[in-house]
C-alpha positions as CSV (number, residue, x, y, z in Angstrom):
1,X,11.6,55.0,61.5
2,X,14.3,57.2,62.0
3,X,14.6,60.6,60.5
4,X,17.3,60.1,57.4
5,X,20.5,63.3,57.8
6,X,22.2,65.3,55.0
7,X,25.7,66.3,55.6
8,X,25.8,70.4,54.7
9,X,28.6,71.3,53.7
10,X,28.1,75.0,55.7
11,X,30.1,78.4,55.6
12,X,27.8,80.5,57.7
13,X,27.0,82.7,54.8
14,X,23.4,83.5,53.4
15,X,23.7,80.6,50.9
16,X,24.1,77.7,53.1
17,X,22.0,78.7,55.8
18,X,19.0,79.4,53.4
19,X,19.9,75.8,52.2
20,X,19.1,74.1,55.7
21,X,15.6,74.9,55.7
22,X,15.4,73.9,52.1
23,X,16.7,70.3,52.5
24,X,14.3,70.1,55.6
25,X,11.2,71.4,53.4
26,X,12.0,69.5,50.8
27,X,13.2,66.3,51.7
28,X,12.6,66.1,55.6
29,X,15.9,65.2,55.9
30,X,18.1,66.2,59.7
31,X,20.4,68.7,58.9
32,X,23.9,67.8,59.9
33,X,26.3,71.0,59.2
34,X,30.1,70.8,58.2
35,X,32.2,73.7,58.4
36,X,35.3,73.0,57.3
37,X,38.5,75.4,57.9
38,X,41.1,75.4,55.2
39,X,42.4,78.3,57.0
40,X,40.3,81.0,55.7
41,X,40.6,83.2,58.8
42,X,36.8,84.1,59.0
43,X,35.7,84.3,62.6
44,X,34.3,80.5,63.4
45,X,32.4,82.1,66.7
46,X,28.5,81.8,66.9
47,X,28.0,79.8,63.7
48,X,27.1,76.6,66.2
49,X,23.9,79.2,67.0
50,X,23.4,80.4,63.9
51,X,23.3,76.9,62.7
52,X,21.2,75.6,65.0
53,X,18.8,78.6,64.5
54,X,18.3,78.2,61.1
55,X,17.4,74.5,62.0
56,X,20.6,72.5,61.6
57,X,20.5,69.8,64.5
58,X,24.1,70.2,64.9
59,X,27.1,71.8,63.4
60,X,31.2,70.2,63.3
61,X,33.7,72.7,62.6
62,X,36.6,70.6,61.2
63,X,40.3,72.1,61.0
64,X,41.9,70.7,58.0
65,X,44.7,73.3,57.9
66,X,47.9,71.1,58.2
67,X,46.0,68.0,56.1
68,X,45.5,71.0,53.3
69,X,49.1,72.0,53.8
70,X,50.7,68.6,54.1
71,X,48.9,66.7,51.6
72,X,47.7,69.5,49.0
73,X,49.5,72.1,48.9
74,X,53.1,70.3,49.2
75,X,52.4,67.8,46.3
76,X,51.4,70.7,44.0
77,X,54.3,73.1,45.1
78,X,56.8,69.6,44.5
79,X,55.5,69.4,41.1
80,X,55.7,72.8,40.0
81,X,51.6,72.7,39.1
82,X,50.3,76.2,38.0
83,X,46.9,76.2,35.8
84,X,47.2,77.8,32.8
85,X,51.0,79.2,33.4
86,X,49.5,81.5,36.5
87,X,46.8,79.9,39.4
88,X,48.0,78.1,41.7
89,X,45.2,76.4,41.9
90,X,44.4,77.9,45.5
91,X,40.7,77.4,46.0
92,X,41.0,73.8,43.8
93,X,43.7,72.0,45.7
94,X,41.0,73.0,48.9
95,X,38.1,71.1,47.6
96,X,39.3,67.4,47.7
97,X,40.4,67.7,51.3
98,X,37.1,68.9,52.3
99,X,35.0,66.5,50.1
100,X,37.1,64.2,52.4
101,X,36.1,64.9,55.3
102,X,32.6,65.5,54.3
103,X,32.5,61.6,53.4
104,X,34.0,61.3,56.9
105,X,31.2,63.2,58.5
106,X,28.9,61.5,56.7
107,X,30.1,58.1,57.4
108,X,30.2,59.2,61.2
109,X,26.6,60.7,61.3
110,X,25.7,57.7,58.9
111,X,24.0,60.3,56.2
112,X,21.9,59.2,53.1
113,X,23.3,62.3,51.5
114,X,25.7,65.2,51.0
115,X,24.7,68.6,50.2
116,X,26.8,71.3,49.0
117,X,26.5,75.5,47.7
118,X,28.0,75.7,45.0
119,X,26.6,76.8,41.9
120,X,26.2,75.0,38.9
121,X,28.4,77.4,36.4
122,X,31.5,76.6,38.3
123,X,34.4,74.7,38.8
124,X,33.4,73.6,42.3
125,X,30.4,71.6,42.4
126,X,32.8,69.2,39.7
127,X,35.5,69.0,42.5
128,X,33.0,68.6,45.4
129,X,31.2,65.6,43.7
130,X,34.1,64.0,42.4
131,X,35.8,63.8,45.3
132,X,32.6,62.4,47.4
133,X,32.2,59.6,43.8
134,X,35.7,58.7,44.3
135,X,35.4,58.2,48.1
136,X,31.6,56.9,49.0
137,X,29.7,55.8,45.5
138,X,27.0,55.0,47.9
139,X,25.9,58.5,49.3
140,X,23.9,60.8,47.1
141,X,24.9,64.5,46.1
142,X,22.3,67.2,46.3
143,X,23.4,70.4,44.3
144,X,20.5,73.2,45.4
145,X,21.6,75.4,42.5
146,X,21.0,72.7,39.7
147,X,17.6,71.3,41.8
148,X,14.5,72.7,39.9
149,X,13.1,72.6,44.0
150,X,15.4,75.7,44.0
151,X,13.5,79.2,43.1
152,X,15.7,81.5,45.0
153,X,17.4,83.4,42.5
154,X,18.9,86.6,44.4
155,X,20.0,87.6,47.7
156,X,16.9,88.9,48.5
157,X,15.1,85.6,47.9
158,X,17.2,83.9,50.3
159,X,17.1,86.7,52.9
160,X,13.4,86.6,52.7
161,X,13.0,82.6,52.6
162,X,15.2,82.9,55.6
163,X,12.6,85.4,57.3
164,X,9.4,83.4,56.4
165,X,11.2,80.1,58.0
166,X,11.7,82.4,61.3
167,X,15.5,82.8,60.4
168,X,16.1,86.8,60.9
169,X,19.7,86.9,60.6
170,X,21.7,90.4,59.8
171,X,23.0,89.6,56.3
172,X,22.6,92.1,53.8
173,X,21.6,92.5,49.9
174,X,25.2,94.2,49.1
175,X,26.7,93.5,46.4
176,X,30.6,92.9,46.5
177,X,33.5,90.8,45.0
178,X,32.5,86.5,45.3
179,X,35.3,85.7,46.8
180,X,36.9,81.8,48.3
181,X,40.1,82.5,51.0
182,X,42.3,80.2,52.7
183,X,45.4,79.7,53.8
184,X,46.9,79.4,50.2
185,X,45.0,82.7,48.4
186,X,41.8,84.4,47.9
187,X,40.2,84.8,44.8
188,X,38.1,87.2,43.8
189,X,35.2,87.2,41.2
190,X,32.0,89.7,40.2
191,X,31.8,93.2,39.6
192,X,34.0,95.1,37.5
193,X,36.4,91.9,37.0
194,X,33.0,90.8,34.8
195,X,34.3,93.0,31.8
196,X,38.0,91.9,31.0
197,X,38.4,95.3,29.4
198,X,38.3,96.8,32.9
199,X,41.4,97.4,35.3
200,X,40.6,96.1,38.6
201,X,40.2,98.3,41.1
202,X,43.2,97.2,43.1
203,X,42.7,99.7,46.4
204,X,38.7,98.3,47.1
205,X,39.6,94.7,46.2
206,X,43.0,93.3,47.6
207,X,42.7,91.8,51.2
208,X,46.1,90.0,51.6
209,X,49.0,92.3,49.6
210,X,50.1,95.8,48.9
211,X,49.8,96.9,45.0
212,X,53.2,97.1,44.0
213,X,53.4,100.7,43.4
214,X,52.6,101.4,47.3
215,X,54.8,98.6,48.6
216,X,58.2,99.8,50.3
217,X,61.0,101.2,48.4
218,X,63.6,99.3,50.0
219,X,64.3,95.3,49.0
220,X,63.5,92.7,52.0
221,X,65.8,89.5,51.6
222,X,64.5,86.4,52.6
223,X,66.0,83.1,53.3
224,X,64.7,80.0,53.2
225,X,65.5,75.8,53.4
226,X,64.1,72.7,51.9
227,X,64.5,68.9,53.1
228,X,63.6,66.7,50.0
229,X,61.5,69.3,48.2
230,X,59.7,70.1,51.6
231,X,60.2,73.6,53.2
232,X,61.5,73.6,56.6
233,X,62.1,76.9,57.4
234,X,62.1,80.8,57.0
235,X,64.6,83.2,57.5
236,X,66.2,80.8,60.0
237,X,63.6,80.2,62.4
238,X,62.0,76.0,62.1
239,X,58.5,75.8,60.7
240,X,55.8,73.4,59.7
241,X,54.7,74.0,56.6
242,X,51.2,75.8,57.6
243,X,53.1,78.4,59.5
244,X,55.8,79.1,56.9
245,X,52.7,79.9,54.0
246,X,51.4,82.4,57.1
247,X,55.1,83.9,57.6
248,X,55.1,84.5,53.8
249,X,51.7,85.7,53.0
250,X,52.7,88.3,55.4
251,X,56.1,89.2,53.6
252,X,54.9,88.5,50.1
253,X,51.6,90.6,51.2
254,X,53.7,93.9,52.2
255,X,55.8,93.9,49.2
256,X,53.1,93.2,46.8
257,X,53.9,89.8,45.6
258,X,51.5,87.2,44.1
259,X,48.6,89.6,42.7
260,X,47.3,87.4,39.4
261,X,44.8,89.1,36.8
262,X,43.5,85.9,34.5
263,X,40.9,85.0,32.0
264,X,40.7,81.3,32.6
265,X,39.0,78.1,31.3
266,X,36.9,76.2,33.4
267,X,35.9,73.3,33.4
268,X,32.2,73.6,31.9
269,X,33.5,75.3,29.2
270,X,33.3,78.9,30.0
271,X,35.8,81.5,30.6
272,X,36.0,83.5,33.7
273,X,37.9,86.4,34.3
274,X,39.5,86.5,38.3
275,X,42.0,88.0,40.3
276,X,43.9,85.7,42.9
277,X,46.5,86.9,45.4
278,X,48.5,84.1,46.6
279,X,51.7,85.9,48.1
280,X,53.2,83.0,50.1
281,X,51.9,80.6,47.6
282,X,54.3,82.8,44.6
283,X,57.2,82.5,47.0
284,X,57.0,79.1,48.1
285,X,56.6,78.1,44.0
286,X,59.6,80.2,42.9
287,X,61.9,79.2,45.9
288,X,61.0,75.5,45.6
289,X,61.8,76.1,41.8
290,X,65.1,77.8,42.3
291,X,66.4,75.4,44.4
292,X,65.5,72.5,41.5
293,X,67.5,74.3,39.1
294,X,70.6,73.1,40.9
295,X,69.2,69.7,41.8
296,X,67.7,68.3,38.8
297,X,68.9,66.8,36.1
298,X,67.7,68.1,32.2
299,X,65.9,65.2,31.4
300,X,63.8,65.1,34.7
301,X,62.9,68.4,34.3
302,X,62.0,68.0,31.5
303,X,59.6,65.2,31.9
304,X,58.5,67.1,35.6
305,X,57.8,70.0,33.2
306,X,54.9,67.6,31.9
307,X,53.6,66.0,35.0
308,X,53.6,69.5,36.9
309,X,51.6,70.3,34.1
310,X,49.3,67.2,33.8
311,X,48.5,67.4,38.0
312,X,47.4,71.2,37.5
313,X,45.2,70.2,35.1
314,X,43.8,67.5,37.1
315,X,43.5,68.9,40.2
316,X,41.7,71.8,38.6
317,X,39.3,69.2,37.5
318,X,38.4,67.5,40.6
319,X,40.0,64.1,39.6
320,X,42.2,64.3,42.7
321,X,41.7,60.9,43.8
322,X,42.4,59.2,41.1
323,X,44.8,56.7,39.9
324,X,46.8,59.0,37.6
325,X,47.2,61.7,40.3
326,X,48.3,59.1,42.6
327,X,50.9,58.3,39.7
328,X,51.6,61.8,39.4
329,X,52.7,62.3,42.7
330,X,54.5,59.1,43.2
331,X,56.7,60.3,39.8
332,X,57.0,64.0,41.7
333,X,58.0,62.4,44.9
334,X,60.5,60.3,43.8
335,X,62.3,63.7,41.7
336,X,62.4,65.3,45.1
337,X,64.9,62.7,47.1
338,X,67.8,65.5,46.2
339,X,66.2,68.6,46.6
340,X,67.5,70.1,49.4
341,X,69.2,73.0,50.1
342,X,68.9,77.3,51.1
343,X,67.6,79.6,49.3
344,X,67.7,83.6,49.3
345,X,65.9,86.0,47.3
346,X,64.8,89.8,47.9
347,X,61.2,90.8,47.1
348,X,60.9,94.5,46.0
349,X,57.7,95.5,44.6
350,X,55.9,92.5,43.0
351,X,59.3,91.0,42.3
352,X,61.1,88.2,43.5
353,X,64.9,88.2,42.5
354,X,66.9,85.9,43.6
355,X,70.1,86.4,45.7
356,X,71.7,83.1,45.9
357,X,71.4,79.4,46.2
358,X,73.1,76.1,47.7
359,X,72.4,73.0,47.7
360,X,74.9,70.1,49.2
361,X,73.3,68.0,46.1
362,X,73.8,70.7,43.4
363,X,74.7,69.2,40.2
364,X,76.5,72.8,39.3
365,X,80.1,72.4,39.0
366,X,82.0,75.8,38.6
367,X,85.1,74.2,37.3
368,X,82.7,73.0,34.3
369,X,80.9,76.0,34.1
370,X,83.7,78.4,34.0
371,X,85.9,79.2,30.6
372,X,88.8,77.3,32.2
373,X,86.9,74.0,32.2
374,X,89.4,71.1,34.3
375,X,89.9,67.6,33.4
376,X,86.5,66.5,33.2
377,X,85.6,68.5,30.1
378,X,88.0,68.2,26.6
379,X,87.0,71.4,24.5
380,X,88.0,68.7,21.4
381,X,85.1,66.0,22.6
382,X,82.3,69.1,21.5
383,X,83.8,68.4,17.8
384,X,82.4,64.9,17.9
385,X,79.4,65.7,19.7
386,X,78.3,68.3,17.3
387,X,79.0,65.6,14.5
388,X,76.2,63.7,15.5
389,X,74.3,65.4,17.1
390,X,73.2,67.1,14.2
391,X,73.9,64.2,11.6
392,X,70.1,64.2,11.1
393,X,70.2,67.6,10.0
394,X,72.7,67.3,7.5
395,X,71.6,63.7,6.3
396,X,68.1,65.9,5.4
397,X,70.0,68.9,4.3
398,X,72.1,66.7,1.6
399,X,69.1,64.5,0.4
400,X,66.6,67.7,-0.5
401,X,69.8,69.2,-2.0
402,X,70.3,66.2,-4.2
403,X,66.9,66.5,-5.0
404,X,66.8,70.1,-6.2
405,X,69.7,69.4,-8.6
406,X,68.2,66.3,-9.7
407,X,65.1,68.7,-11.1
């Protein structure tokens, strides 16, 4: 009978390799690893070796960066969709592309079962499993860190179940920041971010942008175009849409844009204290946003006030694939048919102000706008308008003032 395989998902970290000779100990499955690049940067080299060495049977490293980009990221920048008025939801859009292609992998390999890190006081292991439900009902989920199999409880377990398995790999017991990158952000969790009374110590923890106070003194302007709510390009120089979030973490980065300090609500119930620095991400949000001022109508703001809202909260809860983001995002699309247009800002120390916009669809007419309105507006019509438009109001007023005199 042949040997049944686990799909892993893998990062190359202690973790994940202690888990492969767990899930051979324990359930004598074959160890199939996954590493899947969301474009976190981290040098890919030698983890087919390391993997195999720590007794995978094979190892797939899987570059999902335009998927992420194109079918992620856009979507959530479309509808506007921050968690809890500041993430942007950087490491949760991530986690439904790569349960997807961990399905794939699985379906390829034809695995019993999907295995993944993540620890059971999170956000993740929700998303990870949702997403694998929602796509193969069939394959089953093992979650080491909820397994009562699982006695490691520190770094130095893992290092030294590592050793007795014959894995003698150079990690270390140091203790820094926890902390998820890819091309969207990097989060950062753990020591002094643990106590929300403390500052962060911005000089040991950023990796992508300058603090603010030690960006440049001088303004850098920026220029950028959307087709249909999509950006195209930067500074006049054609992109796809992966390279333009690279272009801008590097200017964000430099002039110390998209550094977010937040006590948040996961899902489990708990609150968590992070910082996230998405300086691309901030951009892309705020020019995409600029840009629907002109386009948009009130009332479909309005109501993509409410959706943008609605798919944050749902992607932060792993029910990507689901029938109401699907409806979501089919309301989103359809708002973003107009949106089209430049826009140019200057970033100067954490601060994006803007520094004009055009759109050939702009629904801003200056001749309305201005004091010396033209033929299309009659300063007499606001008489009527007013009449009625607060009618209710003085229909209510009226009655309780009857009332009182009636006493």
């Amino acid at each position: 009978m042949a040997q049944e395989k686990v799909v892993l998902a893998y990062s190359g970290g202690l973790d994940t390799t202690a888990i492969i000779p767990w899930l051979k100990e324990n359930y004598g499955y074959e160890v199939i690893c996954c590493c899947i690049d969301c474009g976190q940067g981290e040098e890919l080299d030698g983890l087919s070796e390391r993997a195999k060495a720590s007794g995978a049977s094979k190892l797939y490293i899987e570059d999902i960066v335009d998927d992420f980009c194109d079918n992620y990221i856009v979507p959530c920048v479309q509808a506007g969709a921050i968690y809890e008025n500041k993430y942007l939801l950087g490491t949760a859009m991530a986690r439904p592309g790569i349960a997807a292609k961990l399905v794939e992998i699985a379906r390829k390999e034809g695995a019993v079962a999907i295995c993944h890190g993540a620890t059971g006081k999170g956000n993740d292991q929700i998303r990870f499993e949702l997403g694998i439900k929602a796509l193969a009902p069939d394959i089953k989920v093992i979650a080491p860190w909820r397994n009562d199999k699982w006695k490691l409880q520190s770094r130095q377990d893992e290092i030294d179940y590592c050793k007795a398995h014959g894995i003698d790999l150079p990690f270390s017991t140091d203790q820094s920041y926890s902390r998820d990158r890819n091309l969207w952000h990097i989060s950062h969790e753990g020591l002094e971010l643990e106590d929300p009374s403390q500052e962060p110590n911005y000089d040991h923890l950023l990796v992508l942008t300058t603090p603010p106070e030690k960006a440049p003194d001088k303004a850098e302007y920026v220029t950028m175009t959307f087709e249909k709510g999509v950006p195209t390009s930067v500074n006049g120089k054609q992109m796809k849409v992966s390279d333009i979030i690279k272009e801008l973490n590097e200017i964000g980065g430099r002039n110390g844009i998209g550094i977010v300090d937040i006590v948040e609500n996961r899902v489990v119930g708990m609150k968590s204290r992070g910082v996230y620095e998405t300086p691309g991400g901030t951009i892309l949000m705020e020019a995409h946003a600029q840009l629907e001022e002109l386009c948009l109508d009130r009332a479909t703001m309005e109501m993509k006030k409410e959706m943008g809202n609605k798919l944050a909260q749902v992607c932060y809860e792993g029910k990507w694939f689901t029938p109401l983001c699907d409806a979501i995002q089919a309301f989103v699309k359809s708002t973003q048919e107009y949106v089209t247009g430049e826009v140019k800002f200057k970033l100067y120390k954490g601060n994006i102000i803007k520094a004009g916009t055009t759109s050939p669809y702009s629904l801003y007419s200056e001749s309305l706008a201005s004091f010396t309105t033209g033929d299309l507006y009659d300063h007499h019509d606001a008489e009527g308008f007013i009449t009625l438009w607060g009618l209710p109001l003085k229909v209510r007023a009226m009655k309780l003032q009857e009332n009182k005199n009636m006493k």
